[in-house]
C-alpha positions as a Markdown table, in Angstrom:
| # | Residue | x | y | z |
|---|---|---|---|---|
| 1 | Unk | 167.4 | 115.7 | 83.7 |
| 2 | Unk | 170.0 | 118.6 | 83.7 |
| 3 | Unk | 170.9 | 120.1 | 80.3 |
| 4 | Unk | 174.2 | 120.3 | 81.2 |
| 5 | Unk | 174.4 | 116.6 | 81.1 |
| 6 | Unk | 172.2 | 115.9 | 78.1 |
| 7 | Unk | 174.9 | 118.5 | 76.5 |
| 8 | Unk | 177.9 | 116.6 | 77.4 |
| 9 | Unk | 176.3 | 113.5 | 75.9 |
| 10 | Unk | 175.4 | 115.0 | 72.5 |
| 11 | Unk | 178.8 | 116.4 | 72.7 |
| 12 | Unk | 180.3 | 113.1 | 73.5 |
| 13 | Unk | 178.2 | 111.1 | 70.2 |
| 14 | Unk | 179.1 | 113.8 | 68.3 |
| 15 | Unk | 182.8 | 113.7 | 68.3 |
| 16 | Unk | 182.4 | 109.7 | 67.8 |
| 17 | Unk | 181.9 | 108.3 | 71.4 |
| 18 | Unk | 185.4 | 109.5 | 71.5 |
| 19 | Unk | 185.7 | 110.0 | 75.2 |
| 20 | Unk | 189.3 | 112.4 | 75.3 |
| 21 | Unk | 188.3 | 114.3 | 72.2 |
| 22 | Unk | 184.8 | 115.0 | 73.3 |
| 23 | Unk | 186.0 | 116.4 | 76.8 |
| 24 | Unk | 188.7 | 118.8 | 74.8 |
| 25 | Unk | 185.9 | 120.4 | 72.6 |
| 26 | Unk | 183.3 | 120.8 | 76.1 |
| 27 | Unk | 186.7 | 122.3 | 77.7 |
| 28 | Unk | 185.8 | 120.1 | 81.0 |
| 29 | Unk | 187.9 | 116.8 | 82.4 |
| 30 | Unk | 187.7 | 113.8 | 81.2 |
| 31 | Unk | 186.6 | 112.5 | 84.6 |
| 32 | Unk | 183.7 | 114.6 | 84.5 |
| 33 | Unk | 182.5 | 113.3 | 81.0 |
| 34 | Unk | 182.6 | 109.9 | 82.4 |
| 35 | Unk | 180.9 | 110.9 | 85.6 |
| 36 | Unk | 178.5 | 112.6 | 83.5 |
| 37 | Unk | 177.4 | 110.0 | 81.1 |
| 38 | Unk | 177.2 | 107.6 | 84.8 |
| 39 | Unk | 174.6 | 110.2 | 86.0 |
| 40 | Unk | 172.3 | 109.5 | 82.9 |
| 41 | Unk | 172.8 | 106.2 | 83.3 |
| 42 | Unk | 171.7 | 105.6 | 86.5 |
| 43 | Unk | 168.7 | 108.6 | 85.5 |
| 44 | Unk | 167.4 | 106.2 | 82.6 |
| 45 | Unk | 168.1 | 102.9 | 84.0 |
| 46 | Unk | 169.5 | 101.9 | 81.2 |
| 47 | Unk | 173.1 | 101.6 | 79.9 |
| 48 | Unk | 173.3 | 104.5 | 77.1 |
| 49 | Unk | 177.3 | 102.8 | 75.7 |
| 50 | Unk | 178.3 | 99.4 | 75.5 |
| 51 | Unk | 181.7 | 98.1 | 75.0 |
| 52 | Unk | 184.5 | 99.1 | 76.3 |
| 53 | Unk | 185.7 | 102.8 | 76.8 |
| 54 | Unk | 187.8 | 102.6 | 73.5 |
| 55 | Unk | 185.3 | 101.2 | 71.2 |
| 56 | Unk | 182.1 | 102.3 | 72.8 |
| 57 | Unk | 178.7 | 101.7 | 70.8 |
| 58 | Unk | 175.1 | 103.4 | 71.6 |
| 59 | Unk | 172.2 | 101.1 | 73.4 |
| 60 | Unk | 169.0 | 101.2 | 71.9 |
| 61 | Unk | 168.2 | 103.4 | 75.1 |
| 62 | Unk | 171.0 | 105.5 | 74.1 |
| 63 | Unk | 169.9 | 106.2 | 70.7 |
| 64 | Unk | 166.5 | 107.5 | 72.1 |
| 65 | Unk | 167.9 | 109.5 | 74.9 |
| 66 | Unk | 170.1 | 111.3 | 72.1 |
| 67 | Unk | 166.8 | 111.8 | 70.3 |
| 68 | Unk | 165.2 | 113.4 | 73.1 |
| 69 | Unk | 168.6 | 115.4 | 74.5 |
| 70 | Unk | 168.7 | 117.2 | 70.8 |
| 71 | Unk | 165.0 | 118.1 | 71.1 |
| 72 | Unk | 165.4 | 119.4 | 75.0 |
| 73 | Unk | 168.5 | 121.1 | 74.0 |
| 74 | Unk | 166.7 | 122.7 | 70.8 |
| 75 | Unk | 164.0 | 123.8 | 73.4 |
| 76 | Unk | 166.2 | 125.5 | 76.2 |
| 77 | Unk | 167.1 | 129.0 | 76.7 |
| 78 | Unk | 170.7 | 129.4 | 75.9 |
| 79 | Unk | 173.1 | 129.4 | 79.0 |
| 80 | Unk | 174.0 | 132.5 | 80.6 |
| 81 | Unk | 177.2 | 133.8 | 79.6 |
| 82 | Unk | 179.9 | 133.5 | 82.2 |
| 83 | Unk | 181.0 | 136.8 | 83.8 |
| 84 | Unk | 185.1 | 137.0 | 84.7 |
| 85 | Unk | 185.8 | 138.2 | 87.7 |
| 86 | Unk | 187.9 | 141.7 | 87.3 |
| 87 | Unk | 191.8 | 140.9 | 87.7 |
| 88 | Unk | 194.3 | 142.7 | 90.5 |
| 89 | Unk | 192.8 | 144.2 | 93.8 |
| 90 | Unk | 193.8 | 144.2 | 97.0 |
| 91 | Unk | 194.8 | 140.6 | 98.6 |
| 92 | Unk | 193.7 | 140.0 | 102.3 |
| 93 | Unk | 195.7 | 138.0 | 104.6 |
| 94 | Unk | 194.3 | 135.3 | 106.1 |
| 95 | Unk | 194.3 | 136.3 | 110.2 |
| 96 | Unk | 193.2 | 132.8 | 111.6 |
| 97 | Unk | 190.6 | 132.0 | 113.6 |
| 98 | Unk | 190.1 | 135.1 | 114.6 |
| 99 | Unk | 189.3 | 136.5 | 118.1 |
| 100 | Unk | 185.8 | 135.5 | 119.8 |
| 101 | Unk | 183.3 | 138.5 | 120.8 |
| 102 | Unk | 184.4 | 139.9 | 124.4 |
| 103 | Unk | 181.8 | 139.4 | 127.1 |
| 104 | Unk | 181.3 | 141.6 | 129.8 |
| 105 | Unk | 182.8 | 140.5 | 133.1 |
| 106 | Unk | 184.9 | 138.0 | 131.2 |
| 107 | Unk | 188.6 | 138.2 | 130.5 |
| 108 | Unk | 189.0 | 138.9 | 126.5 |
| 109 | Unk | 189.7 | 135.5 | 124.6 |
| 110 | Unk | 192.7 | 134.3 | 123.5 |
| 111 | Unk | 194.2 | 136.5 | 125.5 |
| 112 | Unk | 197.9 | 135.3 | 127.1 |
| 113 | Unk | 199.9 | 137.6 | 129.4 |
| 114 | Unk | 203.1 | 138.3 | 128.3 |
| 115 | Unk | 206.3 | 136.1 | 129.7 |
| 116 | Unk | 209.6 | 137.7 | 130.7 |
């Protein structure tokens, strides 16, 4: 199992299985959180909520896949932090395809004579 995911779920029981609230504070989309949590699902075997989205409960398989995300999490390395890209430079225009490499004996590609 990524840690990434087991993140999102402690995350996610930790803010209440509130689904919105839990995706704000992990700065990701909500979409993601849901497809997340699916991932571990389907991982386990098991259904980790139950209910519906608004009022979701854990499973018993839930509750011992959040006992073993906390210890896996307590074990990894911390995540590399994120370098940022320098702002400004110069900006390249796109040229198209592009022109193919010119073969000996071969007219060049791409190449249209000029109409009058």
């Amino acid at each position: 199992m990524k840690i990434a995911l087991l993140r999102r779920f402690v995350a996610l029981v930790d803010n209440d299985l509130h689904f919105p609230r839990a995706a704000e504070v992990l700065g990701i989309p909500l979409a993601s959180l849901y497809t997340s949590v699916e991932k571990l699902e389907d991982e386990v075997g098991h259904p980790l909520l139950s209910g519906a989205k608004g009022a979701a409960t854990l499973t018993p398989a839930g509750s011992l896949l959040l006992d073993e995300a906390r210890r896996r999490i307590a074990e990894a390395p911390e995540p590399a932090p994120k370098t940022v890209a320098p702002a400004g430079g110069k900006a390249k225009a796109s040229k198209g395809k592009g022109r193919a490499p010119i073969v000996k004996g071969q007219p060049k590609p791409y190449k249209k004579r000029q109409g009058r």
